[in-house]
C-alpha positions as CSV (number, residue, x, y, z in Angstrom):
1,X,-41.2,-45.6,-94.0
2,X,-38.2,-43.8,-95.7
3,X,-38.8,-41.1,-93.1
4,X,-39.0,-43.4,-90.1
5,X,-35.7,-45.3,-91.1
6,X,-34.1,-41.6,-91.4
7,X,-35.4,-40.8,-88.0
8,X,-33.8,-44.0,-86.4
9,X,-30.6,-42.6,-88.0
10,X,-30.8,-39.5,-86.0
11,X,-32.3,-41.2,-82.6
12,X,-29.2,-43.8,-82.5
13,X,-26.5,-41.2,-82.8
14,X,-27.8,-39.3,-80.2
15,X,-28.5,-42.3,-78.0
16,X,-25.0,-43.4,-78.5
17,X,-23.8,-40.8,-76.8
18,X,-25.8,-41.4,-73.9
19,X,-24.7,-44.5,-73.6
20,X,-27.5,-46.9,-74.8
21,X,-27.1,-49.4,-77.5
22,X,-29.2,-49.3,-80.6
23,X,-30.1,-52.5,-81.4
24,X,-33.2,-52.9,-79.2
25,X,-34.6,-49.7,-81.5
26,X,-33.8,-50.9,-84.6
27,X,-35.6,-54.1,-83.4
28,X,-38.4,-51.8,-83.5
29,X,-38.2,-50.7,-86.9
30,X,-37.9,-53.8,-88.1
31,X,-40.7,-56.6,-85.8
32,X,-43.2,-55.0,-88.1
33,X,-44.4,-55.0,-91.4
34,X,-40.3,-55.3,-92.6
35,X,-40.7,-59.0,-91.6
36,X,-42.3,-59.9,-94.7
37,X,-40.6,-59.8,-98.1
38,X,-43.6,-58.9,-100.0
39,X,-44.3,-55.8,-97.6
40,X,-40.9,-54.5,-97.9
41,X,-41.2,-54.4,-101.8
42,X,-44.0,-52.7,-101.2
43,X,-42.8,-50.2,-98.7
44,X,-40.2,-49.2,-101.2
45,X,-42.5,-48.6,-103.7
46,X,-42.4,-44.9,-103.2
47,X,-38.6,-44.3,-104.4
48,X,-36.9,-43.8,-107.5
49,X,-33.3,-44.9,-108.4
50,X,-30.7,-43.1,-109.8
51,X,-32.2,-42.7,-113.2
52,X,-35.5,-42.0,-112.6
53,X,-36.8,-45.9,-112.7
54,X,-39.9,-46.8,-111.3
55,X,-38.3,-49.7,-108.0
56,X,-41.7,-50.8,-107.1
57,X,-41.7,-53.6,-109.5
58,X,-40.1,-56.7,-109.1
59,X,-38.8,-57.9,-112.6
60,X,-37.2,-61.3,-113.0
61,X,-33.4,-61.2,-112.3
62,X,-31.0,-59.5,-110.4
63,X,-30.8,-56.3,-112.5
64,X,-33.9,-55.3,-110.7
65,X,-33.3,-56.7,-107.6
66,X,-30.3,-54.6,-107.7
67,X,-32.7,-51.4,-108.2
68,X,-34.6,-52.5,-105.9
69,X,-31.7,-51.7,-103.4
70,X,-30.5,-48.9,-105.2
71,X,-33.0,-46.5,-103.1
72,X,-32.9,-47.9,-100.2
73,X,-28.9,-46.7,-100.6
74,X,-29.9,-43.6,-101.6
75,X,-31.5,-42.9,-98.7
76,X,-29.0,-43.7,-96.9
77,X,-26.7,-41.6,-97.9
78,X,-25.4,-43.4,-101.0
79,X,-23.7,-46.2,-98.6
80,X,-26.1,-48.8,-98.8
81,X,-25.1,-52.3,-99.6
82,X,-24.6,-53.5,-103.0
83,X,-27.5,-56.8,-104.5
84,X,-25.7,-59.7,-103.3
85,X,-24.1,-61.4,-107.0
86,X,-25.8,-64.5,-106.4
87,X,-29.5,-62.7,-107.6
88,X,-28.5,-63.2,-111.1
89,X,-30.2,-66.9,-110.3
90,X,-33.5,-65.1,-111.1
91,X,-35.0,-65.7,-107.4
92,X,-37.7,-64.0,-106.3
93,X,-35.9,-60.5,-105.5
94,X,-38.5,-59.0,-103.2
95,X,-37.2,-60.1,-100.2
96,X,-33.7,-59.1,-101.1
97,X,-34.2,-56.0,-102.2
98,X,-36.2,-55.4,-98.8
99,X,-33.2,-57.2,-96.5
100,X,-30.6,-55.0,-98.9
101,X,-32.5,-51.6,-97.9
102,X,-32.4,-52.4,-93.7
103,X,-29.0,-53.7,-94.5
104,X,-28.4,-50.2,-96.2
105,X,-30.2,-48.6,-93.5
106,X,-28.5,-49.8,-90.3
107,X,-25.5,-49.0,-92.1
108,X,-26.1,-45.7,-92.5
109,X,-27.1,-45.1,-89.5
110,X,-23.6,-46.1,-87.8
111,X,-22.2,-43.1,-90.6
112,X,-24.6,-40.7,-89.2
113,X,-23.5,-41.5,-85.7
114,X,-19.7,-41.0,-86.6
115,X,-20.4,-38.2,-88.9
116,X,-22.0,-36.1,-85.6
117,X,-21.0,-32.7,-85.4
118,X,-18.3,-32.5,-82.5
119,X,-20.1,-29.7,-80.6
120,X,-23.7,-32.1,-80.5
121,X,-21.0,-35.2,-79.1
122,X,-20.0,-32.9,-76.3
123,X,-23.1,-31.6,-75.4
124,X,-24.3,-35.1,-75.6
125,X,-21.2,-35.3,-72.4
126,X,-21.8,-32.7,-70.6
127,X,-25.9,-34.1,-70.6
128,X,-24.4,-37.3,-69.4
129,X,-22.4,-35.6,-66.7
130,X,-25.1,-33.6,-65.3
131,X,-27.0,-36.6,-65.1
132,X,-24.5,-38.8,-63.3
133,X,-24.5,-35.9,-60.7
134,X,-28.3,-35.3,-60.3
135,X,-28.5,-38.9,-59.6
136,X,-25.8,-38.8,-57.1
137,X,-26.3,-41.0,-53.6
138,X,-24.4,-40.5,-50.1
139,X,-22.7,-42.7,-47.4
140,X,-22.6,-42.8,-43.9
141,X,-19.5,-42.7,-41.8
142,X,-19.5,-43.9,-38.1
143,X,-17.0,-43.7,-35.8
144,X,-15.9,-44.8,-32.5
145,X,-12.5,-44.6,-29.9
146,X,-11.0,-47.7,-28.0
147,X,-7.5,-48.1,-25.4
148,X,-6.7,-47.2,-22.6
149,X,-6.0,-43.4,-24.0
150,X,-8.3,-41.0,-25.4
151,X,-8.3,-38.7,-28.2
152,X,-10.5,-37.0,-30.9
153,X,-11.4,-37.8,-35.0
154,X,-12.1,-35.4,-37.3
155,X,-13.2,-35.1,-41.0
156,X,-13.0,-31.8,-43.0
157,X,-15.5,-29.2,-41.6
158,X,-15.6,-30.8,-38.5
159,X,-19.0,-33.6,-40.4
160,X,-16.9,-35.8,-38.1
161,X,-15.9,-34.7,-34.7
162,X,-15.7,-37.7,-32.3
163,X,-13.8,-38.2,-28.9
164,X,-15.7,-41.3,-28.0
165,X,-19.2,-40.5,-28.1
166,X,-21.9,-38.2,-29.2
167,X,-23.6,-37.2,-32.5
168,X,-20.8,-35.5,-34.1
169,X,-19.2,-38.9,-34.5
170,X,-21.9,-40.2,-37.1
171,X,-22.7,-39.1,-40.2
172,X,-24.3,-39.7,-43.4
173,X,-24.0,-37.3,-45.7
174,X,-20.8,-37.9,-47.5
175,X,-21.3,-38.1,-51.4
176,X,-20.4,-41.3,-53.0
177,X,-17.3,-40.9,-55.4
178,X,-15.7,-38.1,-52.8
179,X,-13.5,-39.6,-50.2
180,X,-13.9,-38.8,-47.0
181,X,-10.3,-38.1,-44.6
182,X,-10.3,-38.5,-41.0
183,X,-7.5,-37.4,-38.8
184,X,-7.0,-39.0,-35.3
185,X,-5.3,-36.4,-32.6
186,X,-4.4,-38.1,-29.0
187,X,-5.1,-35.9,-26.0
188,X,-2.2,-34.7,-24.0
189,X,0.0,-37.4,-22.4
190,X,-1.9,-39.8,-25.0
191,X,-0.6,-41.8,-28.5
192,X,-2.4,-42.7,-31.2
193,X,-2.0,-46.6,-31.9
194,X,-3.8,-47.3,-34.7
195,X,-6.9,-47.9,-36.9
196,X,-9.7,-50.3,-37.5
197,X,-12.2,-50.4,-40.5
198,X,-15.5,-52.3,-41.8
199,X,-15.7,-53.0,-44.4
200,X,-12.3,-53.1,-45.0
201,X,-12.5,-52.5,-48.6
202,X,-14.2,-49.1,-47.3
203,X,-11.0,-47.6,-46.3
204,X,-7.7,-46.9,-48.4
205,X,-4.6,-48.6,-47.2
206,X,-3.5,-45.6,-45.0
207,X,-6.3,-46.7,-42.6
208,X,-3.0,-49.4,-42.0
209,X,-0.9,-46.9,-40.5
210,X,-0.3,-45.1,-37.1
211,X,0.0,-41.6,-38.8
212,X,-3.9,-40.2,-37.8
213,X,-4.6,-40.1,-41.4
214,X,-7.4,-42.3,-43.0
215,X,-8.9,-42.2,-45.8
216,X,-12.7,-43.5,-46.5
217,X,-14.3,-44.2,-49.5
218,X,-17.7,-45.9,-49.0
219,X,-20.1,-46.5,-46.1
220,X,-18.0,-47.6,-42.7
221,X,-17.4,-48.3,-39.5
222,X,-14.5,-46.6,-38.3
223,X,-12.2,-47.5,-35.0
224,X,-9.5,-45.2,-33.9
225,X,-7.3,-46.4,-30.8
226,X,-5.6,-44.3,-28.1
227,X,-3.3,-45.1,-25.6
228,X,-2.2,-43.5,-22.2
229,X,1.7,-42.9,-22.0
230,X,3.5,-45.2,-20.1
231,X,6.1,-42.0,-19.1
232,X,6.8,-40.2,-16.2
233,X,8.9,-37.1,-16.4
234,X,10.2,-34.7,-13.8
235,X,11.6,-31.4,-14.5
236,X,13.6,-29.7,-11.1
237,X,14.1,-25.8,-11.6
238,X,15.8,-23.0,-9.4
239,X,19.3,-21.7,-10.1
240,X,19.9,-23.7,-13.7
241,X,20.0,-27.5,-12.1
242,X,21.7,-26.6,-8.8
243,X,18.3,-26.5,-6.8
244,X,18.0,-30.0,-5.7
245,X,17.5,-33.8,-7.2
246,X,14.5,-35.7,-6.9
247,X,14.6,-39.2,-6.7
248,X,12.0,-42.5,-7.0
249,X,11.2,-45.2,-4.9
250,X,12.0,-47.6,-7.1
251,X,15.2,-45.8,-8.1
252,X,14.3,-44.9,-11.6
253,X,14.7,-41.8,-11.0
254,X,17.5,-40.0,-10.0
255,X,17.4,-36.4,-11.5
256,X,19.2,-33.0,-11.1
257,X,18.1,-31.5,-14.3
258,X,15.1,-32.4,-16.6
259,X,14.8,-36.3,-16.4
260,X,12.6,-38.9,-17.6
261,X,11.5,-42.5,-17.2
262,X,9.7,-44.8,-18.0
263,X,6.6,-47.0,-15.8
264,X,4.2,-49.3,-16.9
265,X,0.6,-48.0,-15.6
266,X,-1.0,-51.6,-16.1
267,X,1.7,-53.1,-13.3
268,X,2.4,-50.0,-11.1
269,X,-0.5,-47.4,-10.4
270,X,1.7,-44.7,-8.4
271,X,5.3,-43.9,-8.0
272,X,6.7,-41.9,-5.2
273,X,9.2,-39.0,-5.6
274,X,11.4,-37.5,-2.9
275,X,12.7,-34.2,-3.7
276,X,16.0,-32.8,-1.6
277,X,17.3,-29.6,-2.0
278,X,21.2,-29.3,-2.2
279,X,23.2,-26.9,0.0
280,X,22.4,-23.1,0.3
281,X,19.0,-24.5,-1.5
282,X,15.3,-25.3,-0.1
283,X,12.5,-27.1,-2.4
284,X,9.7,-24.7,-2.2
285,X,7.0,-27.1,-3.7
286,X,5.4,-29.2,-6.4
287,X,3.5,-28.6,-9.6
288,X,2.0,-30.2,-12.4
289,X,1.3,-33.9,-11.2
290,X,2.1,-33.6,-7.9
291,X,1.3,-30.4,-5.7
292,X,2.3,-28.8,-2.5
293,X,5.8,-27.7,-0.5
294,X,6.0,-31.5,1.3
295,X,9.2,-33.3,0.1
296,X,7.9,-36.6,-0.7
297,X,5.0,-37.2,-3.6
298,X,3.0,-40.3,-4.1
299,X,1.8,-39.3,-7.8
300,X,-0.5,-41.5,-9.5
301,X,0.2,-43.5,-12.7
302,X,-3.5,-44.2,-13.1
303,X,-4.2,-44.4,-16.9
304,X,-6.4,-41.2,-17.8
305,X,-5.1,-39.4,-14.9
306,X,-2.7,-36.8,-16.9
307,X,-0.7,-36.7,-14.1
308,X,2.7,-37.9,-15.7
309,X,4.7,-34.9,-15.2
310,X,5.8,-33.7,-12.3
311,X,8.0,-30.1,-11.6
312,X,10.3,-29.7,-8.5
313,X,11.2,-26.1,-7.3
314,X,14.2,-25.0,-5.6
315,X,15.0,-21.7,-5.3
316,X,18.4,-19.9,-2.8
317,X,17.7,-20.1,1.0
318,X,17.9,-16.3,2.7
319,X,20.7,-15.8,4.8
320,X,20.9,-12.5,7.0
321,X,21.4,-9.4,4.8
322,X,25.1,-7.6,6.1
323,X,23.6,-4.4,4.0
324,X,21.3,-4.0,6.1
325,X,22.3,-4.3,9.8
326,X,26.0,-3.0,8.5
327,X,27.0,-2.7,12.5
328,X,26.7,-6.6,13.2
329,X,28.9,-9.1,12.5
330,X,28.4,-12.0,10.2
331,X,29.9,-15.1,10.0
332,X,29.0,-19.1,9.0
333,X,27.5,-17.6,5.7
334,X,25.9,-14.9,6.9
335,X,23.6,-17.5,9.4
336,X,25.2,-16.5,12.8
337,X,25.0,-12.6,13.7
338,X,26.5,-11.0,16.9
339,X,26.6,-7.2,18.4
340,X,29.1,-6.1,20.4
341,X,28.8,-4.2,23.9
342,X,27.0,-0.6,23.1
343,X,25.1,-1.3,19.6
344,X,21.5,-1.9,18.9
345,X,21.3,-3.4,15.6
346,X,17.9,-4.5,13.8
347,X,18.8,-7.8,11.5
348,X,16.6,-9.0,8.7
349,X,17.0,-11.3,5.7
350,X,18.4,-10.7,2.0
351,X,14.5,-11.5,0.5
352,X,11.4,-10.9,1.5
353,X,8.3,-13.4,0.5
354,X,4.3,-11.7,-0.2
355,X,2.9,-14.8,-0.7
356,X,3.0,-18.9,0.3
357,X,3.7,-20.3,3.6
358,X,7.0,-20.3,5.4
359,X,8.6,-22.1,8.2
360,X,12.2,-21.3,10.3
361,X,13.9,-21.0,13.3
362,X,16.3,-18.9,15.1
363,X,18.6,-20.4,18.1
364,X,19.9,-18.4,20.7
365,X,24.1,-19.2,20.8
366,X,25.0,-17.4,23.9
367,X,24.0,-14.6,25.9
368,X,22.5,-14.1,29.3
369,X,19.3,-13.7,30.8
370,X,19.3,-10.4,30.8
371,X,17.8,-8.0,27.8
372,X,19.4,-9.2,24.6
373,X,16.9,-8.0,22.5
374,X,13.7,-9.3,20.6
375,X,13.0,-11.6,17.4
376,X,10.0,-11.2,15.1
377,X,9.3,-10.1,11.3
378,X,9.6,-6.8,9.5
379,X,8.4,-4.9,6.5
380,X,10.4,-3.4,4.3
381,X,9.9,0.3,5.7
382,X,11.4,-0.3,9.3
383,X,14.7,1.9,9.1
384,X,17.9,-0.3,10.2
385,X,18.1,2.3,13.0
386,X,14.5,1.7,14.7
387,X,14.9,1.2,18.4
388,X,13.5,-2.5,18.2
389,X,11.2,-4.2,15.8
390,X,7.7,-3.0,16.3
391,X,8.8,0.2,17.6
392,X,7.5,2.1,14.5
393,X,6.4,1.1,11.2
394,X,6.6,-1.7,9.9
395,X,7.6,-4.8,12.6
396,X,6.7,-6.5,15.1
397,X,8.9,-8.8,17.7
398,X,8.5,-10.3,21.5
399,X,11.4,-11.3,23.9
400,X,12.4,-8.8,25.5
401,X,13.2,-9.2,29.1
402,X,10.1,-7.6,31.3
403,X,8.2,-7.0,28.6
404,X,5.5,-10.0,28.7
405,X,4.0,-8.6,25.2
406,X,4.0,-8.4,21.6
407,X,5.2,-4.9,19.8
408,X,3.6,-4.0,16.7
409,X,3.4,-1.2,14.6
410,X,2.4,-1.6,11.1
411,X,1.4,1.0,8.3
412,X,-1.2,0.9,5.9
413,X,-4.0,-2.0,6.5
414,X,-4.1,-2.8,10.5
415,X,-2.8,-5.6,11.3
416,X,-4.6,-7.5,15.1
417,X,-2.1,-8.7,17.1
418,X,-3.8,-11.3,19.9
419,X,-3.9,-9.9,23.4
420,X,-3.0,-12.8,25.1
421,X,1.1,-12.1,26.3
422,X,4.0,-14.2,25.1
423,X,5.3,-16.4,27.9
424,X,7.8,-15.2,30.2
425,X,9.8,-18.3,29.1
426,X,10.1,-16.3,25.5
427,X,12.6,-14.1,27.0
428,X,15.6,-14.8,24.8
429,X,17.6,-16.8,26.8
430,X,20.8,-18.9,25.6
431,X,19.7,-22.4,24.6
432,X,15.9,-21.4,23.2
433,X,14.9,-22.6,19.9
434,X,12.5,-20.3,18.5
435,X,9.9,-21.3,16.0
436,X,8.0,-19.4,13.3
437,X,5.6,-20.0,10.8
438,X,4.2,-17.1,8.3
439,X,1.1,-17.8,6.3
440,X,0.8,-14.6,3.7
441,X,-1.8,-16.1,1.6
442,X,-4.3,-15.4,4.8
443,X,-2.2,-13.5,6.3
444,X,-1.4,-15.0,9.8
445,X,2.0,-15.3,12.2
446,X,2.6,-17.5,14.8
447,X,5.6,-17.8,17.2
448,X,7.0,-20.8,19.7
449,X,9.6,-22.5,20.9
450,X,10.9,-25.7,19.5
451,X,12.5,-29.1,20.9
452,X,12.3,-32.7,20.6
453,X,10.9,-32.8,17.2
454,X,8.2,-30.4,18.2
455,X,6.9,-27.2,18.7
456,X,5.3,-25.6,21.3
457,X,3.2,-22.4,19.3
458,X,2.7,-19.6,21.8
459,X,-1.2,-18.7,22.5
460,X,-2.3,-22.8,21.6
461,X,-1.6,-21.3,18.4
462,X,-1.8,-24.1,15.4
463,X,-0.7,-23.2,11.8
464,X,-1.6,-26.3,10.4
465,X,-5.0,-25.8,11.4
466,X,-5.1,-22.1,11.1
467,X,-5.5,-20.7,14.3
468,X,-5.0,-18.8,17.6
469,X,-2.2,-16.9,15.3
470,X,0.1,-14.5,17.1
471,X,-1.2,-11.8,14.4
472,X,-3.6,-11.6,11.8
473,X,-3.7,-8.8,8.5
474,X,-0.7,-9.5,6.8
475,X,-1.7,-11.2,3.8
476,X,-0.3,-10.0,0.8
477,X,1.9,-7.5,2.8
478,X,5.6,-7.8,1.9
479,X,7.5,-9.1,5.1
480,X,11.1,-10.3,6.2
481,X,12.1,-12.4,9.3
482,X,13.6,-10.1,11.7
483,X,15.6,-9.9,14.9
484,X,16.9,-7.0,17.3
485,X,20.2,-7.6,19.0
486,X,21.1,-5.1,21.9
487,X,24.3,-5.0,22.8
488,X,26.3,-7.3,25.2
489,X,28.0,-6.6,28.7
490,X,31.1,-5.6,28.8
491,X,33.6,-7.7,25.9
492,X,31.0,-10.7,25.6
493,X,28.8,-10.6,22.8
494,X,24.8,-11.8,21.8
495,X,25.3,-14.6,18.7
496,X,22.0,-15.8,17.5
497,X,22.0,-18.7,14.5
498,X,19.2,-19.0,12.1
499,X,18.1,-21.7,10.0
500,X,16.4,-21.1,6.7
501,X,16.5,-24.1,6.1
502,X,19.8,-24.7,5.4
503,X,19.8,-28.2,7.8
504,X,17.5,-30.4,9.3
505,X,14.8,-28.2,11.5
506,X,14.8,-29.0,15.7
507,X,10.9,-28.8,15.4
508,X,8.1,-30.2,12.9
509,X,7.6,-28.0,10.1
510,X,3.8,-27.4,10.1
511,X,1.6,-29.3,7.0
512,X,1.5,-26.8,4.0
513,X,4.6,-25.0,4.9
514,X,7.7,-25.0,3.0
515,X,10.5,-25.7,5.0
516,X,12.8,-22.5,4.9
517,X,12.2,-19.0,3.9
């Protein structure tokens, strides 16, 4: 038994370091034949003091109980206990000397514990370590989005990746002891408003916060909450902030520049926005939330909708271009143009437009019946000395006095001109209010005459609707609004006015059209 107290020695160090108390084992040792006094003595028997004495025999005082105990110290590494005093009585010292030796040998065992070598303790550790990770257990994270916004959560390497619904916003593979951080991003014209956790003793205390960061730490259900923006912006471009203003129904708004305000979608689920241009200016459309050249927008608030900013665009009217036809004469910024007795000028504006849809009118000042001369559109390669427009490449005009027909002449693709005439009533003739409209996204042109809030389009013509055009082929073609002014009789002279939408329009602009050029 000498050898199996020195082996529970060893086996407690080592257990110590893993963690696991010894005195369950040494309850082992000891339930057995160490119960009884007798055995003990016996069980000693084997081992010699100090000085070579036979210990198997009990004498009859504490002098030999003393030996008795003597090996059992010695086996322990000479730090067994000493015979208690009170053995001098002359007792029975079997039992003693047995109790003195597992005394001696528990005690000896905490020494070999402490005297461990430090490189066994810290393999002992890094055992323990490699334990606690083999026997490692995960955690599920589940998450959901709420409000009347919407947005996405993420966790590092995308385990997490949740805008409402769908398996990427579940998962269960997070290892206990690692927290786990979500981030909460709001879509575009969205906020993020806040978190919700259960358990809450799952989540650390920036779950509190409105920052997008939480942090969990054990199996949870997860809430992040959006909200739509209760903002409306408008932004007006052309020219810096000259272009124009837009303004709101309710009078919110009232914006020259980039402006912004503030609606709440839960008591108003549109607003309406009116956008005027300023003087030498036209609004040439819509973009973003609300679309299209017509003045007035209803745009919706609805949440969700991602409609909350809307763009106005101005941009300079044209006015007639004096570089061009340099033998007119100009006058009421460059909107009235005249030719004196002898002169056949060709007119046309300072830009040309390739693509959108235009509306404009010309108005005949004073003149006769006789041949003034012939209004229409041009492309940029008609020379300011062409007999008319539509007398050679590129133009094309109608007007002229006897002449019930459209001139064209265009170079490069063909361009169909309809082969139903002009009305004689088209000759210019002082008083008339001529009408066009150019579509150059599908490249059609139509021509009328406009009064009362109206216009009569030439051919039952309809530019809203697309048809019975004066000419088709022109899309994507550069083009200008043109006129032809011969000259007058005697000192009198030809004085057409147009409007490029400088002021109000004597006819109804067509649907789709921007009102000017």
């Amino acid at each position: 038994m000498r050898l199996g107290k020195l082996g529970l020695v060893v086996v407690t160090g080592s257990l110590a370091a893993w963690g696991v108390g010894c005195t369950s084992i040494l309850g082992d040792f000891t339930d057995g034949p160490l119960s009884s006094g007798t055995d003990a003595a016996t069980d000693a028997s084997p081992g010699k003091d100090a000085s070579g004495k036979d210990a198997t025999t009990s004498k009859d005082g504490g002098r030999d109980a003393a030996h008795d105990a003597q090996p059992a110290k010695d086996a322990a590494g000479d730090r067994g206990a000493s015979a208690d005093a009170g053995a001098d009585s002359g007792g029975d010292s079997t039992a003693t000397s047995s109790d003195a030796g597992a005394e001696a040998a528990a005690e000896g065992g905490k020494d070999a514990t402490k005297d461990a070598p430090a490189d066994s303790q810290a393999l002992d550790a890094k055992s323990v370590d490699a334990f606690t990770k083999d026997a490692s257990t995960t955690f599920g994270i589940t998450v959901s989005t709420a409000g009347t916004g919407t947005g996405t959560v993420t966790s590092l390497g995308d385990t997490i990746n949740c805008n409402g619904t769908g398996p990427a916003c579940s998962a269960t593979t997070f290892t206990d002891g690692t927290p786990v951080a979500l981030t909460a991003t709001a879509d575009v014209d969205n906020t993020f408003t806040g978190w919700t956790c259960q358990p809450t003793g799952s989540c650390n205390a920036d779950c509190s916060g409105t920052t997008g960061k939480c942090t969990v730490t054990s199996g949870a259900t997860v809430k992040a909450t959006f909200a739509f923006d209760n903002e409306l912006s408008v932004l007006v471009t052309g020219a810096g902030t000259a272009g124009g203003t837009v303004t709101s129904a309710d009078g919110q708004i009232n914006c020259g520049g980039s402006c912004v305000a503030y609606t709440d979608p839960t008591m108003k689920v549109s607003e309406t926005l009116t956008a005027t241009p300023k003087a030498g200016y036209i609004f040439t459309g819509w973009t973003q939330g609300c679309t299209g050249p017509a003045a007035t927008c209803v745009m919706s608030l609805a949440a969700n909708s991602g409609l909350t900013h809307a763009t106005a665009n101005f941009e300079v009217a044209a006015t007639w271009d004096p570089t061009f036809g340099a033998a007119g004469s100009y006058s009421n910024g460059n909107l009235t143009i005249s030719n004196k007795a002898g002169n056949v000028v060709n007119f046309r504006t300072t830009v040309p437009k390739s693509a959108g849809k235009w509306y404009w009118e010309v108005t005949t000042n004073f003149g006769t019946t006789s041949d003034q001369g012939g209004l229409g559109i041009l492309g940029p390669d008609l020379p300011e000395t062409a007999s008319w427009l539509g007398s050679q490449a590129s133009g094309l005009s109608f007007g002229f006095a006897g002449n019930d027909a459209y001139f064209s002449s265009w170079s490069g693709t063909p361009v169909t001109v309809t082969s139903t005439p002009p009305p004689t009533s088209c000759y210019v003739t002082t008083g008339i209010v001529y009408a066009f409209a150019l579509d150059l996204d599908n490249g059609y042109f139509w021509a009328g005459q406009a009064s009362g809030g109206g216009v009569n389009w030439y051919g039952g013509g309809s530019p809203s609707a697309g048809t019975l055009a004066v000419a088709s082929g022109l899309a994507g073609r550069t083009v200008y609004p043109g006129v032809t002014l011969y000259g007058g009789w005697g000192a009198s002279s030809f004085i057409f006015t147009a409007n490029f939408g400088q002021s109000a329009f004597a006819g109804a602009v067509p649907a789709g059209f921007v009102a000017g050029f």
